[in-house]
C-alpha positions in Angstrom: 167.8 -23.0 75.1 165.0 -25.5 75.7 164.8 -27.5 78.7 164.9 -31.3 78.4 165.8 -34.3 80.9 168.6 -36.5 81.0 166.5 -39.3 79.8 165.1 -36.5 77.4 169.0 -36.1 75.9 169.3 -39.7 75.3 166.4 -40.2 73.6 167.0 -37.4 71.3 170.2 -38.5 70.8 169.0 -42.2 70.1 166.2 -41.0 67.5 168.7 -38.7 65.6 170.6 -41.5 65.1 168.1 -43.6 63.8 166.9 -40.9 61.5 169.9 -39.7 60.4 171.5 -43.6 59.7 169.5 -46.7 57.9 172.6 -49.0 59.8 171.7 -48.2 63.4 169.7 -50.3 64.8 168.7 -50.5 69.2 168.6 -53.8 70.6 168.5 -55.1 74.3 165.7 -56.0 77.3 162.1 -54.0 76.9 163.5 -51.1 74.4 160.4 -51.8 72.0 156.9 -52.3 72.9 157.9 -51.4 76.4 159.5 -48.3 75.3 162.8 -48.8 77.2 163.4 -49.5 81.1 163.8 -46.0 81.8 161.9 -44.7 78.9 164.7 -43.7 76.6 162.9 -45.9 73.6 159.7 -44.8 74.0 157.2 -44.8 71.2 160.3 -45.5 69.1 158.9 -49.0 67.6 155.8 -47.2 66.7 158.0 -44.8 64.9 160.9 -47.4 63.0 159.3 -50.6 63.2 160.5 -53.9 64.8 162.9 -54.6 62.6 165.0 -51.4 64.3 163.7 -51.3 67.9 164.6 -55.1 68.6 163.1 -56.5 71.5 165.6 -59.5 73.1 165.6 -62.5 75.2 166.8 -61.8 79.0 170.1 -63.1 77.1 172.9 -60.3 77.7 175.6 -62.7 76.3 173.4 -63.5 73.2 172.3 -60.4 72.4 175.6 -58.5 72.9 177.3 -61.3 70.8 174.8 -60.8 68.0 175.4 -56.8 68.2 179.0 -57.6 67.9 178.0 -60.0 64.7 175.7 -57.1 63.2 178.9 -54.4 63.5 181.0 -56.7 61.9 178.6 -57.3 59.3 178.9 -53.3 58.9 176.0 -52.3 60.6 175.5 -49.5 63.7 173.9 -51.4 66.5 173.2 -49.7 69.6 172.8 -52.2 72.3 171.2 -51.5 75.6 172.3 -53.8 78.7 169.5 -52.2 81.3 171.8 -52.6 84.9 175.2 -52.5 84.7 174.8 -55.8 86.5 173.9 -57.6 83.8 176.8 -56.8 81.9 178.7 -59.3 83.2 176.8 -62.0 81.7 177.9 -60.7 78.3 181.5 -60.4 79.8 183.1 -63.0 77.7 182.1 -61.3 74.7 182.7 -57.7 75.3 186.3 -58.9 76.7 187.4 -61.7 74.6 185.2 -60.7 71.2 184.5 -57.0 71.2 187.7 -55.5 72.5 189.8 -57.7 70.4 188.7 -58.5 67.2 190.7 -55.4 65.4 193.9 -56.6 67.2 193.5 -60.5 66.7 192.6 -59.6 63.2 195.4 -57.6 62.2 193.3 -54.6 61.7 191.3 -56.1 59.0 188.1 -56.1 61.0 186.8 -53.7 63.8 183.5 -53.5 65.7 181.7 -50.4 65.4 179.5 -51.1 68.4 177.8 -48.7 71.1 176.6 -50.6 74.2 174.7 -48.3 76.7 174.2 -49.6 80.0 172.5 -47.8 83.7 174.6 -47.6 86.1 174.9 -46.4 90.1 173.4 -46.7 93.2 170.7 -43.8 94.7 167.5 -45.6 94.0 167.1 -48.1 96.5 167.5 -51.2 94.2 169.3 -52.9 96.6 172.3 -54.7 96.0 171.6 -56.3 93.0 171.3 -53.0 90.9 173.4 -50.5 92.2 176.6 -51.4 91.0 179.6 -48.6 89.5 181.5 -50.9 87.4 182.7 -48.0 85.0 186.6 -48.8 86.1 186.2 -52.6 85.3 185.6 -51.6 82.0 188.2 -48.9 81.8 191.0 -52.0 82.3 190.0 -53.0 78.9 192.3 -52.1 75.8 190.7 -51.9 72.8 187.0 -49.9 73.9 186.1 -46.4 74.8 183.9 -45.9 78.3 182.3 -42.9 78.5 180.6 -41.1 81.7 178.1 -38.8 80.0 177.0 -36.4 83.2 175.0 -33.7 81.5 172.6 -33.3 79.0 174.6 -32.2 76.5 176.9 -35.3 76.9 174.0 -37.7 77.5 172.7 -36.8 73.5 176.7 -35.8 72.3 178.4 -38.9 73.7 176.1 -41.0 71.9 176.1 -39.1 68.6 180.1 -39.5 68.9 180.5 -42.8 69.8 178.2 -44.0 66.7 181.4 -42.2 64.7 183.9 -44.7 66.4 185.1 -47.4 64.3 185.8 -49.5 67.9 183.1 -50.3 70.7 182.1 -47.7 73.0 180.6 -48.4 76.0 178.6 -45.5 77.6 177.7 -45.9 81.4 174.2 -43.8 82.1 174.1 -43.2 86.2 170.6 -43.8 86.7 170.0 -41.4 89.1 170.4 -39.0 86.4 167.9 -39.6 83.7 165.1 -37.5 85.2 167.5 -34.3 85.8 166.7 -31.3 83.9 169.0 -29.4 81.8 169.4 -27.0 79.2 170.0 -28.5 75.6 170.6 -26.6 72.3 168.0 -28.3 69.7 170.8 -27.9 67.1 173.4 -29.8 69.4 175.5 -32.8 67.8 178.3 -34.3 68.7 180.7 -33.9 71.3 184.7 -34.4 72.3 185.2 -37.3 73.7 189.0 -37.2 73.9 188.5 -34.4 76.9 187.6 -33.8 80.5 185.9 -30.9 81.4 186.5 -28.2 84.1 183.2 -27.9 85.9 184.0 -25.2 88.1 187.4 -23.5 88.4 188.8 -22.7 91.5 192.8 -22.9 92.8 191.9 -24.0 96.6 191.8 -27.5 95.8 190.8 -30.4 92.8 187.8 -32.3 93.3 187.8 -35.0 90.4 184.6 -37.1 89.8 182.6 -38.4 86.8 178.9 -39.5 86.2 176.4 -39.4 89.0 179.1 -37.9 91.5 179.6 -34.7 89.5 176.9 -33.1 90.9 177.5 -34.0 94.7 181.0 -32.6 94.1 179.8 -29.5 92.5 177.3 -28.9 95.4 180.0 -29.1 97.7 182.1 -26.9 95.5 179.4 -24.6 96.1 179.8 -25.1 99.9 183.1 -24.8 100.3 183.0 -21.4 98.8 180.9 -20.3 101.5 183.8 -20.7 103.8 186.5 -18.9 101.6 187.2 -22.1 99.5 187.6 -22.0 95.8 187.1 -25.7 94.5 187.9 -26.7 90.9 185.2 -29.6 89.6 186.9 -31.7 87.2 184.7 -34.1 85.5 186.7 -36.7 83.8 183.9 -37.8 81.2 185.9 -41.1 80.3 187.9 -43.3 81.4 189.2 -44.7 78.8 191.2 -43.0 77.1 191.8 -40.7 80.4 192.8 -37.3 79.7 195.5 -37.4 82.0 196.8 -33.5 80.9 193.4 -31.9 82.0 193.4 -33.6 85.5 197.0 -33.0 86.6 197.1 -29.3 85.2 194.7 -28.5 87.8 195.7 -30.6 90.4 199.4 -28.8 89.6 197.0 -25.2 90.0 195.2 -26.5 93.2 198.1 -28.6 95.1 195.6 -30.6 96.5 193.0 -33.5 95.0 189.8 -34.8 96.3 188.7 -38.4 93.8 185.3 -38.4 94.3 183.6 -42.1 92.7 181.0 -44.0 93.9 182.7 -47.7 93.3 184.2 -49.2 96.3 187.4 -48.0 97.5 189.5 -50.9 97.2 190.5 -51.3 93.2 188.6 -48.6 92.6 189.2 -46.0 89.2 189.7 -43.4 92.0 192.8 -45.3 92.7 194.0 -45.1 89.2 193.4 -41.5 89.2 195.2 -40.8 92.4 198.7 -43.4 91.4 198.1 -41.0 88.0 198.4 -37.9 90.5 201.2 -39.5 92.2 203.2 -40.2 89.2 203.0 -36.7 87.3 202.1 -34.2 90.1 203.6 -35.3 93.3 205.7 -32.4 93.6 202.9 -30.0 93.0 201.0 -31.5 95.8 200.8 -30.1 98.9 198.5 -32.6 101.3 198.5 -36.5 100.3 195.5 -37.2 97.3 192.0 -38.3 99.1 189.4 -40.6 98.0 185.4 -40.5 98.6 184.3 -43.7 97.7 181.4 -46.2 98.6 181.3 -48.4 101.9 182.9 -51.9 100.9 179.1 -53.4 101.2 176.9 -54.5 99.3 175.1 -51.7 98.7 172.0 -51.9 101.3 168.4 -51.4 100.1 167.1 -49.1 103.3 167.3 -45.7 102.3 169.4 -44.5 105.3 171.6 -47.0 105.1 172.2 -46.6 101.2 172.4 -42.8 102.1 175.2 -43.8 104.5 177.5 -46.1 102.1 177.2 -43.6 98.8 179.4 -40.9 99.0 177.6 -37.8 99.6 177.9 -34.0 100.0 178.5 -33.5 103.3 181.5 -36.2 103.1 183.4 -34.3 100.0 182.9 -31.3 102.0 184.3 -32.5 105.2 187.6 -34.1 103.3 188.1 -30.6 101.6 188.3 -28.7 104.3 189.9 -31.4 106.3 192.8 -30.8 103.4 192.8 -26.8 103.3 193.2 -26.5 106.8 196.7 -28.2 106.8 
């Protein structure tokens, strides 16, 4: 199978749809002449015209509110919010518009909507940028969030969520689109009712999505160099959570490891764990650990960035911290 990048994936995934559907439509910050922040749009105007490759006003409320119009006027709009930051200026309307039309309505209208936003810290964009809001989102009934962490999920996940007759909101860890993966040309969509097992293993459960997946499979990797057979969940969304998939191998393991890169306090990682709590606790053999971010605002020096992220070496330590009890 080829080789492609993560940014690669989503761009193949974005131009499929827009070959494959007249309805779909990308909207949001740059994604035209510019050819996307992160390049995911490139050439695309050239290739559909303006019409499909909408440039916007630095207006997330507007131009979420006007993707949420086009949907219910039975079109496929893709909208691209370019931080995950910025999403909360369009808050209002994802919350109060988006997630709730079908239910206010009586089911007699829904929102077909796919809203694709960077996320994560790792880049040294400084507080303003490097926000993991994924969990926020994943308190709200009524949309899908998705975690795409590969390059078959980055395409897939995209290709799926257009099939949703309800918003989907796919969070993109930023420190992701230039990693290189093997993608199947052919490749269409994927689950996105199911978590994944990463890596099995019956030592312990580390559970992570996004960005994190790969720290926690490096240290997977680690820990088996010291006789330590990690499992790698990766949850792939949050909402719905597959719940089954997580406590199956936590029940295997005995012991859990939540790796996420939001801050501790509130965090999904906490939701995870009371989840762990709730339908594993007598499988568990060592209380359920979180990995999480500093409570900072994430600083923009690189060593200091390095230090409030969770990282490899931290995962690591709390594993074997956990087996050795």
């Amino acid at each position: 199978m080829p080789t492609i990048t993560y940014r690669g994936a989503v761009r193949a995934g974005l131009r499929e749809a827009l070959v494959n559907d007249p309805r779909v439509f990308l909207m949001g910050e740059d994604v035209g002449k510019y050819g996307g922040t992160y390049g995911c749009s490139k050439g695309f105007v050239d290739e559909f015209g303006p019409d499909r490759i909408r440039d916007t006003p630095l207006s997330e409320s507007t131009f979420v509110g006007a993707g949420i119009g086009a949907a219910l006027g039975g079109l496929r709009p893709i909208v691209e919010v370019m931080t995950v930051n910025f999403s909360l200026l369009a808050l209002d309307q994802i919350l109060n518009n988006a997630a709730t039309i079908r239910h206010m309505s009586g089911g007699q209208f829904n929102v077909p909507l796919v809203v694709r936003m960077a996320t994560g810290g790792g880049r040294q964009v400084a507080a303003q940028h490097s926000h993991s809001l994924e969990g926020w989102y994943a308190h709200i009934p009524g949309i899908t969030v998705l975690t795409p962490a590969t390059v078959t999920d980055a395409k897939g996940m995209l290709l799926s969520a257009l099939q949703q007759p309800d918003p989907v909101f796919i969070f993109e860890h930023a420190f992701l689109y230039p990693m290189e993966g093997e993608l199947d040309e052919t490749a269409g969509p994927v689950d996105i009712r199911s978590a994944a097992v990463r890596r099995p293993g019956h030592d312990i459960s580390l559970i992570t999505f996004g960005g994190c997946l790969w720290k926690a499979l490096a240290a997977a990797e680690q820990l088996a160099g010291d006789g330590i057979d990690a499992e790698v969940i990766d949850l792939r969304l949050l909402r719905p959570l597959d719940e089954a998939t997580m406590l199956a191998s936590v029940t295997k393991t005995h012991r859990a490891v939540i790796v996420d890169e939001a801050w501790r306090t509130g965090s999904f990682a906490a939701e995870i764990s009371a989840r762990i709590m709730e339908g594993a606790f007598y499988a568990l053999d060592a209380p359920v650990t979180r990995v999480c971010s500093a409570e900072v605002p994430l600083p923009y020096p690189k060593h200091l960035e390095d230090a409030a992220l969770p990282q490899v070496a931290t995962i690591v330590k709390t594993a074997r911290s956990m087996v050795s009890k």
